[in-house]
Structure formats: C-alpha cells, structure tokens
C-alpha positions in Angstrom: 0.0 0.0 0.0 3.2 2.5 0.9 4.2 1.9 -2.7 1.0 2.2 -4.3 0.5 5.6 -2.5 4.2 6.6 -3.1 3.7 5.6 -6.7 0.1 7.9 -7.1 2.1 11.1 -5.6 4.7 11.0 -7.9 2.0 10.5 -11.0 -0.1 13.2 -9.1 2.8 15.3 -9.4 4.1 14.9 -12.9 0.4 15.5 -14.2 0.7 18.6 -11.8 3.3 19.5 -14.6 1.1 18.9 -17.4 -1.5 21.4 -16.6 -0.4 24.4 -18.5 0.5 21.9 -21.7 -1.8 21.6 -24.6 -4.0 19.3 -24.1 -3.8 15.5 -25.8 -6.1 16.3 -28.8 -3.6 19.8 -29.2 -1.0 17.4 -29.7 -2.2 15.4 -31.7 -3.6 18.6 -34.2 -0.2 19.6 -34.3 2.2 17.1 -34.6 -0.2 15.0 -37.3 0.1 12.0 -35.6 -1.4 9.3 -32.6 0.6 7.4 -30.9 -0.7 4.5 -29.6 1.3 2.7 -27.1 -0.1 -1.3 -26.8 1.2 -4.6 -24.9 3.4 -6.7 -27.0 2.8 -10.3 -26.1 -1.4 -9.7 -24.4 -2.6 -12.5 -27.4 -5.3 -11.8 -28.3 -6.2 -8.6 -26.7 -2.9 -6.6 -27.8 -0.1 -7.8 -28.9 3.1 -8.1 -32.0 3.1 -10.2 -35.0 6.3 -9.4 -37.4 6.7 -6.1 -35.9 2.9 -5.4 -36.6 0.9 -4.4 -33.3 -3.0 -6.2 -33.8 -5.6 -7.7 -31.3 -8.9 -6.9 -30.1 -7.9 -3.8 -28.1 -5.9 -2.8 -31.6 -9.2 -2.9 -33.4 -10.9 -1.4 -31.0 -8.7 1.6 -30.4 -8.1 2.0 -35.1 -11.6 2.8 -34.7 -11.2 5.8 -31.8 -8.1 6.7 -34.1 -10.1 7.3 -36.8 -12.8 9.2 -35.5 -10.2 11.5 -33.9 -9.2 12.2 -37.4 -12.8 13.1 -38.5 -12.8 15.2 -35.7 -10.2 17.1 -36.3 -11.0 17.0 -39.8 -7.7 15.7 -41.0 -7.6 12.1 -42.8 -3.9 12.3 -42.9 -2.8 11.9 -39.2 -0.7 9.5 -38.8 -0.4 6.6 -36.5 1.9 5.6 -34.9 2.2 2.3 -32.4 5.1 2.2 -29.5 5.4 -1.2 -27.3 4.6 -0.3 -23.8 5.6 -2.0 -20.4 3.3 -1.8 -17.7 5.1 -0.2 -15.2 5.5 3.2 -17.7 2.3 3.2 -19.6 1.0 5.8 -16.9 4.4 7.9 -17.1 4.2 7.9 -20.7 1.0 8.8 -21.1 1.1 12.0 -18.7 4.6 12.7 -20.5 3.1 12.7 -23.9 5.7 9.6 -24.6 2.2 8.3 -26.0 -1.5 9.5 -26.7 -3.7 6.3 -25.8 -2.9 3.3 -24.3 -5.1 0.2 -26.1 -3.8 -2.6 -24.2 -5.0 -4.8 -21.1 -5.0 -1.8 -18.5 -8.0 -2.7 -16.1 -9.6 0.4 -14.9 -9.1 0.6 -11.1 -10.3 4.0 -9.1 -7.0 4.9 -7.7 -5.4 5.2 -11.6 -8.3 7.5 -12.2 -5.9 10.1 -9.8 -3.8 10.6 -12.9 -5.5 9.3 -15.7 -8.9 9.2 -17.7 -10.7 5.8 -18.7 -12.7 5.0 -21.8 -15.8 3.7 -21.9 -15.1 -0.3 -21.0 -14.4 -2.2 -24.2 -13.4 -5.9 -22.7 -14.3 -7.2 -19.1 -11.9 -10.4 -17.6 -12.1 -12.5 -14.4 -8.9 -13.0 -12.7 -7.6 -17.0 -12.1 -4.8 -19.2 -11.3 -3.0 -21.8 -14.0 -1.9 -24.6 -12.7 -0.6 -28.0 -14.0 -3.2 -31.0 -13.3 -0.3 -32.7 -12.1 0.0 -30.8 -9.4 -2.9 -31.9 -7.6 -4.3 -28.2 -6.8 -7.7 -28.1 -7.0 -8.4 -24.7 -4.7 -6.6 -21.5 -3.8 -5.6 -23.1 -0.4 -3.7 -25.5 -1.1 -2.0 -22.9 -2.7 -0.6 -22.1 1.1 3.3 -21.3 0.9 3.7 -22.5 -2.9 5.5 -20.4 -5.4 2.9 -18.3 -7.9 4.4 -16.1 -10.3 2.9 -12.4 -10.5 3.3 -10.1 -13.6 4.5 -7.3 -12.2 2.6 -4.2 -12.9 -0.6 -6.0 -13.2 -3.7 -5.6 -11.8 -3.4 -9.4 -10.8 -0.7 -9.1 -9.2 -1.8 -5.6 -7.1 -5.3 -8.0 -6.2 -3.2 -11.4 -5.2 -0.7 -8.9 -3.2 -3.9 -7.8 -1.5 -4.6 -10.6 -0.7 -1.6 -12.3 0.4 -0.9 -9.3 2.8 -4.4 -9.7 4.4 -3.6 -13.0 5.3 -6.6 -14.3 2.7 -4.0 -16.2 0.8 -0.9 -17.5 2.3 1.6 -18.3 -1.1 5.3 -17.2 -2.3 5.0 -14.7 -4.6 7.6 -14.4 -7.0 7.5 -11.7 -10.1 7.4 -12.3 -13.8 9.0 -8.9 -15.8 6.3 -9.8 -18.4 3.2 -12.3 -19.5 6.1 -13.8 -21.7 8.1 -15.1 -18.5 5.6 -15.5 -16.2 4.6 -18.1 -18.3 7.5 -19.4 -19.1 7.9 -20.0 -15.2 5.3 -22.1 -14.8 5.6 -24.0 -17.8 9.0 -25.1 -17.0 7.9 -26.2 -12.9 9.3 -23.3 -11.1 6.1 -22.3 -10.2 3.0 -24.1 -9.0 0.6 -20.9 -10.7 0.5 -18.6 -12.7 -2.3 -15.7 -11.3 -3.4 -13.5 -14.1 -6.4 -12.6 -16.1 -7.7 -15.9 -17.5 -8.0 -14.4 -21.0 -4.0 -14.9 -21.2 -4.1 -17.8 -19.0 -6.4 -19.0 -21.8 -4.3 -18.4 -24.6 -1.3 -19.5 -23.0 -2.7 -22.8 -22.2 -4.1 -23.0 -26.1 -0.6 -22.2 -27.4 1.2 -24.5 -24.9 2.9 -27.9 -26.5 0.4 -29.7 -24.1 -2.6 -27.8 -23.5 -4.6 -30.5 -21.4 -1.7 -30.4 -19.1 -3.2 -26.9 -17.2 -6.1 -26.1 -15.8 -7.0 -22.7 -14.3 -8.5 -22.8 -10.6 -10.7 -20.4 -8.4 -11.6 -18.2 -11.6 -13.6 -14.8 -11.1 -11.5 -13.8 -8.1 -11.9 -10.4 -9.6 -13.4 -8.1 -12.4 -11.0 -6.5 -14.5 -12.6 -4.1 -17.0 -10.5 -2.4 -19.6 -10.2 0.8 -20.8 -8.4 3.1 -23.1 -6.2 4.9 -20.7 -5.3 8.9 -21.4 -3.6 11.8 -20.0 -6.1 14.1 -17.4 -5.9 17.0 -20.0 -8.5 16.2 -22.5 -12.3 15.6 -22.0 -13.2 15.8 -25.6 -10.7 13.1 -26.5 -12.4 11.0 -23.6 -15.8 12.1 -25.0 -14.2 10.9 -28.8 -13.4 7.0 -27.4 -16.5 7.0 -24.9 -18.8 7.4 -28.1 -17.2 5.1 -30.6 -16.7 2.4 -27.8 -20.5 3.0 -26.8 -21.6 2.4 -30.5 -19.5 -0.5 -30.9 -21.6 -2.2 -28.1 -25.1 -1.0 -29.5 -24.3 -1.8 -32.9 -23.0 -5.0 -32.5 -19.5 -4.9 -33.7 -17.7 -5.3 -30.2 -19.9 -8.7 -31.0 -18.0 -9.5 -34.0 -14.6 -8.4 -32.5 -15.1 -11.3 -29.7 -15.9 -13.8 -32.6 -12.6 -12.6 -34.5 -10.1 -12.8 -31.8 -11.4 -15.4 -29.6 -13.5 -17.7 -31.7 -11.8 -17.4 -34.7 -8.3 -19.0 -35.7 -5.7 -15.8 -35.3 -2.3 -15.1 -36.6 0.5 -16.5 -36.4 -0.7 -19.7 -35.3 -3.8 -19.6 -36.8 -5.2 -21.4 -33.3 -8.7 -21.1 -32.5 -8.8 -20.2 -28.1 -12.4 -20.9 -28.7 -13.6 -18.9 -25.6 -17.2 -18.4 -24.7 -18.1 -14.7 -24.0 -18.4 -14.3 -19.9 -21.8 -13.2 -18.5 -20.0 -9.7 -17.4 -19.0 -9.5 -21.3 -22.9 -9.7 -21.8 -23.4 -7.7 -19.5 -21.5 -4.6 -21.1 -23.1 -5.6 -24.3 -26.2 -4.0 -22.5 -25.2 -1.2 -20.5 -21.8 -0.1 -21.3 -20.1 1.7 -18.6 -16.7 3.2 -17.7 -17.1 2.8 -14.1 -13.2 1.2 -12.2 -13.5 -1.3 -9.4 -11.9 -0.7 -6.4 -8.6 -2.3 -5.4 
C-alpha cells in the first residue's frame, strides 16, 4: 500500500506539470500523428506479429483513431504504435511519450488520480493456471507455494492484496512480463500462474500440451479495460467514450469477440475458442466506464 500511494504522488505530481501543456487532442492537431502505445505479447487482446501491433484492443482503439481524425477534420494523421511496459504506460502517457494506451489496462479508481478511462471495451475474471499434475484443485492449497505475478498488473496488485491480508498464504515471485511468467510455470518453477484468465487461456491454447493446465478459483476479480489517457483532455475521452459506446449497441464489439477469440488468429492460426463471460454480456447491455476498487 506504501508503494502504491508513493507511486500515485509521484504520478499526481508529474500530471501537476502537465497542466499548462496543450491538451492531448492539441498534440495530436499539431504534430499529425497518434501514438498509440499497446502490450506486445497480451494474445489476443494486444499484442506483435512481425513487428505489426493487432488484437482486439488494436481494433478497438483503429476505430477511436479514426474518428479523432474526422474530428479534427484531417484524414492524414498518422499513426503511430510504440510497445509499452506496464510499469511506464501511466508515465508515458502523462509525459506525452504516447497518446492512448489500447492494451490490457484494467480500470481501477485509484489510476483515475492521474488518468482518464474510456468507456469499458473488454471485461476479464482473474484465475490461477496450474498443472493437473499438481494436484491443486483450490486457492488453499496454494498455502506457501511459489505463484508467479506479472508485475505491474492488476493481478498481481489483487493477489498482493490478498496475500498481505492473510486471505491467501503463497510465495509470490515476479514475472518482468506475461512472456516469462509463463515461461515460469511451464517449465515447474512455479505451481501458478495468477493473471487474467484471457492470457491464461491463450497460454494454455498455445502450450505444446494444453490439457496439461487447468486454471482454478476463476472470477477472483473483475478487470474491466479501458483506453487509458492523459487528465488534460475531455473531448478526446468524449471521442473514445462514443465510438466504444456504438460498438456495443451496434453490435460490432460482437464480432470483435468472434474474430479474436472464436476465430483462428495469426500466427498460429489457433482457435482459443472462448465463450463470452456473463460480465462480457453484461456490457453488451449497458456499457459503462465505471473502475473497481482495489
């Protein structure tokens, strides 16, 4: 909690800095660009094939990118896509390193301290892999076992939560990335893996073996994400709130889900075959940009 408070002063602070700037949208006018800054290995929500950034949030956030153009009634911005790390996504953005962040940031109340939310365009539960070998059925026999934790996750921020509560007694040990967190637990150094179980999904559909995993205890916790952008800019925020909105009314956030997760998808061509949750359903009906609490 000391770091999560130490980290929200210094954001508070450099958006402190950033009040006199032009705003987001300004930049964007002038320079003739958007940079989009995405997750490079969040299959299928955001993520890199052959240097190419694509996904559901990449879809998604093409579509905001283009009505910015029509709004600021020039077709030839350009745009621009920069891989971004979780723990400087929030920098980067109040810095103007980037203009919108379409990845797998779940909107959580603190963040909304230094940075706006979009209207929700994806919902996830949070669960555990493990290896059916293992023997692990439920979260307490996960009692002093090794879980790796992506740092700079929402997943890992809830399981910390709950570790230091005393609600879930484990050894928590940190992954730099979705990449080698898995990796971790694929090769036995870990027992879990705690993460959203979209990529606990895909990892398990991509694995050499994927009836070797199972993921326990899922819906530990909402994770609704959200275009994230700098404080300095309602009518950009008003730009992705509508599109996103529309996309839920009109059905395409519909197709998205059937392109990316029930659909074969590069560059594997594997099909993850995921039904949509009732929370996914649920948005269908009454989108929202409301955070959860953590």
């Amino acid at each position: 909690m000391r770091l999560l408070l130490l980290t929200t002063a210094i954001l508070t602070a450099l958006t402190a800095t950033q009040v006199n700037a032009e705003s987001t949208l300004d930049r964007i006018k002038t320079s003739g660009k958007i940079t989009i800054g995405y997750r490079e290995n969040a299959e299928p929500i955001s993520y890199t094939v052959d240097g190419k950034a694509m996904g559901y949030a990449i879809d998604v956030c093409s579509n905001v990118a283009n009505e910015i153009k029509k709004t600021l009634n020039n077709p030839n911005i350009k745009i621009e896509y920069k891989v971004e790390h979780p723990m400087i996504r929030i920098p980067d953005l109040i810095t103007g390193a980037i203009d919108l962040e379409c990845g797998t940031s779940t909107h959580i109340k603190q963040r909304d301290e230094v940075v706006d939310f979009s209207t929700t365009y994806f919902i996830t539960d949070v669960g555990v892999a493990v290896k059916k070998s293992s023997k692990i059925n439920h979260l307490n026999e996960l009692k002093g076992r090794p879980i790796v934790l992506t740092k700079g996750t929402t997943s890992e921020k809830f399981m910390t939560s709950l570790r230091r509560n005393d609600e879930l007694d484990f050894k928590a040990v940190y992954g730099s990335d979705n990449k080698e967190s898995a990796e971790l637990l694929a090769s036995d150094r870990m027992v879990g893996w705690a993460m959203d179980e979209v990529s606990l999904t895909t990892f398990i559909a991509k694995s050499k073996n994927p009836s070797d995993y199972k993921i326990i205890d899922g819906g530990l916790s909402k994770e609704p994400y959200g275009i994230m952008m700098a404080k300095d800019s309602p009518k950009l925020k008003a730009i992705a709130d509508r599109v996103i909105t529309n996309m839920w009314h009109s059905g395409e956030m519909s197709k998205l889900y059937k392109k990316w997760f029930q659909s074969p998808i590069p560059p594997s061509n594997i099909n993850l075959n995921i039904q949509p949750s009732a929370s996914f359903k649920d948005l269908e009906k009454n989108p929202t940009d409301k955070g959860i609490d953590l």
